[in-house]
Wavefront OBJ file of the C-alpha trace (Angstrom):
o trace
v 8.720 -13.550 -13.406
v 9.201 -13.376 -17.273
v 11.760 -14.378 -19.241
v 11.006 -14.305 -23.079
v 7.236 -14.368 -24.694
v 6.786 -16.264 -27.242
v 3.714 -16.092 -30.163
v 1.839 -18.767 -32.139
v 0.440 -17.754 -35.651
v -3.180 -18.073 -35.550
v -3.508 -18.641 -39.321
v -4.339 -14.685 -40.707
v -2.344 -12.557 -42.544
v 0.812 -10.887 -39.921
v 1.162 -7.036 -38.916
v 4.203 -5.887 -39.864
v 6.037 -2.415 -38.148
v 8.978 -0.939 -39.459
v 10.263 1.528 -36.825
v 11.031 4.759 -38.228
v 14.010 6.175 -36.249
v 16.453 4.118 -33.968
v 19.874 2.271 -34.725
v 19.591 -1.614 -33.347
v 23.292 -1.955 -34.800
v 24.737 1.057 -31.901
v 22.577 -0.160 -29.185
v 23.884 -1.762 -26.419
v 22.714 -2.822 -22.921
v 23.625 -0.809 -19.542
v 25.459 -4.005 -17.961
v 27.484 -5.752 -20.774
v 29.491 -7.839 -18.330
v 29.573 -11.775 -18.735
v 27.961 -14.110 -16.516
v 30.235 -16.851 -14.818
v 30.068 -19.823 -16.916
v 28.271 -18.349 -20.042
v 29.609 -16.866 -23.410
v 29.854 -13.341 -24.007
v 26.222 -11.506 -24.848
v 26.042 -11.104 -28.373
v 23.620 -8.488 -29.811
v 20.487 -11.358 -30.905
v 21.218 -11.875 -27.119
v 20.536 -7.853 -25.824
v 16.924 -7.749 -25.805
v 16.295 -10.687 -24.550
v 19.186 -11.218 -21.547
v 16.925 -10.173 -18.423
v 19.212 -6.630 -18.684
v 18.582 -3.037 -19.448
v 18.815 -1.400 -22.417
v 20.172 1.903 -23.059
v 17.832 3.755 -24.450
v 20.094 6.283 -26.565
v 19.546 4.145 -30.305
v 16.474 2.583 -29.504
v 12.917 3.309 -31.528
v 10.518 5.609 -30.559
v 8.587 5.640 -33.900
v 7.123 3.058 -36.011
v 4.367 2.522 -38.684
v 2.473 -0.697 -38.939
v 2.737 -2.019 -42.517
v 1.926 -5.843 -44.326
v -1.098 -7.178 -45.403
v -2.580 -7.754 -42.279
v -6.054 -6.126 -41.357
v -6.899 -6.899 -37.630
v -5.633 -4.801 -34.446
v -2.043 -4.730 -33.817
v -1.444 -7.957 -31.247
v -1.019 -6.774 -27.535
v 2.466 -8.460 -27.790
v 4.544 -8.941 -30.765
v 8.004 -9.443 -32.095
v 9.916 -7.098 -33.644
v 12.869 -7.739 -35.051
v 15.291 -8.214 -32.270
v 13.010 -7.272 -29.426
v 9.295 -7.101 -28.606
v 6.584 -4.560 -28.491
v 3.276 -4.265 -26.301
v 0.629 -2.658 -25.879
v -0.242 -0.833 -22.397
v -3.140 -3.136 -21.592
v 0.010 -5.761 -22.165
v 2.143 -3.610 -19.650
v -0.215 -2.832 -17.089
v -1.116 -6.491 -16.352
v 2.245 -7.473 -16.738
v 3.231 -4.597 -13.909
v 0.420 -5.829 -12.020
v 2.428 -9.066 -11.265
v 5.865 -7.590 -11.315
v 5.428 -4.117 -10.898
v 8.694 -2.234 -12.001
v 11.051 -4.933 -12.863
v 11.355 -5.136 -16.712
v 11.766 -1.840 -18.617
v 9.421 -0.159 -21.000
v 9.935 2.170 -23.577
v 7.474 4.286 -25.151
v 6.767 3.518 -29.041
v 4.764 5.411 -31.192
v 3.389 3.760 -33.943
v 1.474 4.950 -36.682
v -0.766 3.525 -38.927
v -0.769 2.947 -43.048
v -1.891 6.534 -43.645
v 0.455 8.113 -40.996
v -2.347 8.580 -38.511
v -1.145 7.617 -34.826
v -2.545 4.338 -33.469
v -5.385 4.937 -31.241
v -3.617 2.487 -28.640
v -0.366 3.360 -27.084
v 2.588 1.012 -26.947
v 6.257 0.110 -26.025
v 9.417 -1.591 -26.532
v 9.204 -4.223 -23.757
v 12.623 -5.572 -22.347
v 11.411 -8.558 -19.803
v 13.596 -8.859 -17.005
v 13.636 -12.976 -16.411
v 11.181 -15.504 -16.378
v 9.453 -17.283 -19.436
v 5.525 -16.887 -20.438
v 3.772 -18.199 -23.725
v 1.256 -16.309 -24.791
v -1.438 -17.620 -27.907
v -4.202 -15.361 -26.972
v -4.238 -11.331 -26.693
v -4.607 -9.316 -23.672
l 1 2 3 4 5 6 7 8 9 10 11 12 13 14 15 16 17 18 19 20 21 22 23 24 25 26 27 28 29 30 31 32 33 34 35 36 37 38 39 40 41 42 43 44 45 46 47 48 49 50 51 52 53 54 55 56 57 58 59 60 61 62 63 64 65 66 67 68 69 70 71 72 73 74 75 76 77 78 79 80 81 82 83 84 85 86 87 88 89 90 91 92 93 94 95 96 97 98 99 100 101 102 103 104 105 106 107 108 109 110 111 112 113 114 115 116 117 118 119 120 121 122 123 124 125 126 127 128 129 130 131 132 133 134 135
């Protein structure tokens, strides 16, 4: 089971995406109780707590933007949460098939053109995995 993922840079200029729509700051997650013996969840804590999002504020469109040239990474951070790509999902759902939540993401490219991969938000349920290599 997953946890968090967790990159390495491998030395070449990063992809940025700047997501379009969405309000991080309104989001919350569907189960905002605190665990026995741990802190409240605070929001650098939401998308990465094993629980479900809501879905109402999050993205749904991005572009890619920065100075990097290569393919968009089948996993990446963004901000407070992570995207993937759904060669990324499937195998992931091959192993634990429907127990972390993904949401589609559009993303489009520098001149507005959609990516010709599709991707989502991914919101790991538990476990940990680190990844240096793409999908």
């Amino acid at each position: 089971m997953i946890w968090m993922l967790a990159t390495e840079s491998t030395g070449t200029y990063s992809v940025n995406i700047d997501f379009l729509n969405g309000d991080w700051d309104k989001n919350t997650l569907e189960d905002m109780s605190v665990d026995i013996g741990r802190k409240p969840l605070m929001r650098a804590d939401y998308y990465q707590s094993g629980r479900r999002v809501k879905t109402d504020f999050l993205p749904t469109r991005a572009k890619r933007s920065g100075a990097g040239t290569q393919p968009i990474e089948d996993f990446k951070d963004v901000r407070l949460a992570q995207i993937c790509s759904s060669a990324f999902r499937d195998l992931v759902e091959k192993f634990d098939p429907r127990v972390h939540q993904f949401e589609p993401l559009k993303i489009l490219d520098r001149d507005g053109q959609p990516e010709k991969r599709d991707f989502s938000g991914f919101f790991p349920a538990f476990g940990f995995m680190r990844s240096t290599q793409t999908v």
